[in-house]
N, C-alpha and C positions, 0 to 999 in steps of 0.2 A: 352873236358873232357870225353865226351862219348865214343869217340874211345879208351881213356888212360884205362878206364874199361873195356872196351870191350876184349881189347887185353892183359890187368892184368889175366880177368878171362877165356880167350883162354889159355894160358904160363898154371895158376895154376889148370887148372880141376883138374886134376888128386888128387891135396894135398885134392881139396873140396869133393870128393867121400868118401875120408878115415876116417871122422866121421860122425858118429849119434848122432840125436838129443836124448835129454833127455828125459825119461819117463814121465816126469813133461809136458814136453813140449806136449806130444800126449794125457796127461789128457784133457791141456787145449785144444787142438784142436777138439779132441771130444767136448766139453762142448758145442763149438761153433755147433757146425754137428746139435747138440738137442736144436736147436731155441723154441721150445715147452715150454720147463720147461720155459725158461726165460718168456715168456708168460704167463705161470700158473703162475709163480710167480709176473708178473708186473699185473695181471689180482686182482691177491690175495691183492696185494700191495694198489690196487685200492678201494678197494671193503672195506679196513681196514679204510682207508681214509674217505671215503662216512660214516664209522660207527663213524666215530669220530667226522666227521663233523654233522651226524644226532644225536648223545649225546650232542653237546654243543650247538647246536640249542636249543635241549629238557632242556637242563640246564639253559639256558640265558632265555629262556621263563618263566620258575618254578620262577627262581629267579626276573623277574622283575613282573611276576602275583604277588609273596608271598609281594614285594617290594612296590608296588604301588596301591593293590587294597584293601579294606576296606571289607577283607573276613566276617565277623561275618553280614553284613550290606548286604550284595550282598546272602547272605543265607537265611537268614531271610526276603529278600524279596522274593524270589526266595520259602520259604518254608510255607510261612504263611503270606498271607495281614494282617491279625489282627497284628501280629508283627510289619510290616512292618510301618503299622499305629502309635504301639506302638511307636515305635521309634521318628516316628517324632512329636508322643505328648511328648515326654520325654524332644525333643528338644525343645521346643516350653515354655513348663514348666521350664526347666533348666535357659532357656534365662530370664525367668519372677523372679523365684525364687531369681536369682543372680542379678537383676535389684532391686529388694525389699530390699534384704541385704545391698547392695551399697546406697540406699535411708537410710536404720535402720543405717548404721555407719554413719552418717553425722550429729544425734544427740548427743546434747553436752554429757561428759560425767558424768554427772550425771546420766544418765540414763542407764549406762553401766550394771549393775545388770538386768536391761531387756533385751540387748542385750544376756547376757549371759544365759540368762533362755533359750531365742527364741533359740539361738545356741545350747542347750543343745537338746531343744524339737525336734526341725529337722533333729538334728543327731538319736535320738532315731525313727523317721520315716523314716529315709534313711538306718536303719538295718531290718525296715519292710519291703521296698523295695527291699532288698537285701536277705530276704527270700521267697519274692513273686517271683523274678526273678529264683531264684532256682525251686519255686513249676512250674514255665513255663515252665521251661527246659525239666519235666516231664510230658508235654501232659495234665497236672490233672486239666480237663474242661478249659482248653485256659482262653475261654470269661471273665467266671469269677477271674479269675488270675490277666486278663487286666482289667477291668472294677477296681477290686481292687488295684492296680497300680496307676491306671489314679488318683482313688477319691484319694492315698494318695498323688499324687503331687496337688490336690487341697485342698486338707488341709495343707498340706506346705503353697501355697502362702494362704488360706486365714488366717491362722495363721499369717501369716508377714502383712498381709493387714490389721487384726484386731488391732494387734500392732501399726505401723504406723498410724493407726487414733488414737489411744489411745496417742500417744508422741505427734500426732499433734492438737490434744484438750487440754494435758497438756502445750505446750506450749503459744497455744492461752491466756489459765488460765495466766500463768505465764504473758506473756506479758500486759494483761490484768489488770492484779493486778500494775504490774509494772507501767503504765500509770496512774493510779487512785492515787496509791502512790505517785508519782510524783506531782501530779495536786493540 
């Protein structure tokens, strides 16, 4: 088969001399000549890559910090012990608070009209709460912000702890009476 070529294109020189190639065709063969640009450009190409891939790093980070970490709690530690303290008497109070309420609904409901005072009373201290938190926010003497904070989550529970003995000496009454009646 190589000879059959060989000797095709011995017979035809002469036809292959009589054209030229296309203009088109010596763009691209320059393009080739200037291996550089294609460098700059695969250099460029590179370097776009690395910025893309160093934005979704910085993206996927933001979003799984904003995602998973307990911003307000990590500040606040980070900005103020007494806060930081704050906090976890708030928890510590919240836990007791809601342990007291859960004891106050388990009386029968006759006694509902106290429930609902107590409900009423502690809501009116958790808007004191909610303005002492504010006066925090503004620096205005810390200590005493906190220190007023703390006493109104112990007035919370000793309000529900004063309650709660009062339903449970009423009840003793009651049962007490009930017995005697009985007898």
């Amino acid at each position: 088969m190589n000879d059959a070529l060989e000797k095709f294109i011995r017979e035809h020189r002469n036809e292959f001399d009589n054209y030229e190639p296309s203009p088109d065709l010596w763009k691209k063969i320059v393009l080739k000549e200037e291996p550089e640009k294609f460098v700059i450009n695969r250099i460029w190409l590179k370097s776009v890559f690395r910025l893309a891939a160093i934005l979704l790093i910085i993206f996927i980070s933001v979003f799984v910090y904003e995602k998973f970490f307990d911003h307000d709690n990590i500040k606040n530690t980070m900005v103020d012990p007494e806060i930081a303290s704050l906090n976890e008497t708030e928890a510590y109070y919240n836990i007791e608070i809601k342990n007291k309420l859960a004891e106050l609904e388990q009386y029968s409901p006759e006694f509902s009209d106290v429930k609902y005072d107590v409900i009423n009373d502690l809501k009116e201290l958790d808007s004191v709460a909610v303005t002492l938190k504010s006066d925090l926010g503004t620096n205005i003497n810390n200590q005493e912000v906190v220190m007023n904070l703390i006493e109104n989550y112990r007035l919370k529970l000793q309000i529900l702890e004063d309650v709660l003995l009062q339903l449970k000496q009423a009840e003793n009454i009651k049962i007490n009476f009930n017995d005697k009646k009985n007898i």
